[in-house]
N, C-alpha and C positions, 0 to 999 in steps of 0.2 A: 504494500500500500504506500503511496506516495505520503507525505508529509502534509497533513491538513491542520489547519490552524483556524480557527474561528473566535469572535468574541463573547465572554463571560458576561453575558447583562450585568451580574451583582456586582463587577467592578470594573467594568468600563476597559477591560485589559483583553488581547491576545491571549489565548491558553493552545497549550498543544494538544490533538486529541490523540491517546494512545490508543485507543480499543471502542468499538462500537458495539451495543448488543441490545435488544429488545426485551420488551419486559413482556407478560403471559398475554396482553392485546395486541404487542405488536409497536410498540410505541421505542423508538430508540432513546437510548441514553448513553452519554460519554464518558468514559475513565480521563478523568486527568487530575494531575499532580498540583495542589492551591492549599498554601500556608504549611507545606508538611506532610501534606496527607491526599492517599490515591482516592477518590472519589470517583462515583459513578453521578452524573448529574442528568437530569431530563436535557431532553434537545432542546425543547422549549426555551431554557436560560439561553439558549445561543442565535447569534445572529453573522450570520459570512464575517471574512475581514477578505478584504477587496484587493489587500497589500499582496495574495497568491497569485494575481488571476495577472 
């Protein structure tokens, strides 16, 4: 998988995404690494960052 990057709504920041996976409806959520700790976060919190494209 290529290198995707998207923005964090809660802090207005670039996050890298390491792993993608869907929860029992089908709804994706992202692994990534914020303050310490690997999180899985909803898609929802993210928005493109335009700086890949």
């Amino acid at each position: 998988m290529s290198d995707l990057t998207l923005i964090y709504d809660e802090t207005n920041s670039p996050k890298r995404i390491y792993h993608i996976r869907t929860d029992s409806h089908g709804y994706p959520a992202f692994l990534i690494y914020h303050n310490g700790q690997w999180l899985y976060v909803s898609a929802k919190h993210f928005k493109p960052s335009y700086t890949n494209i």
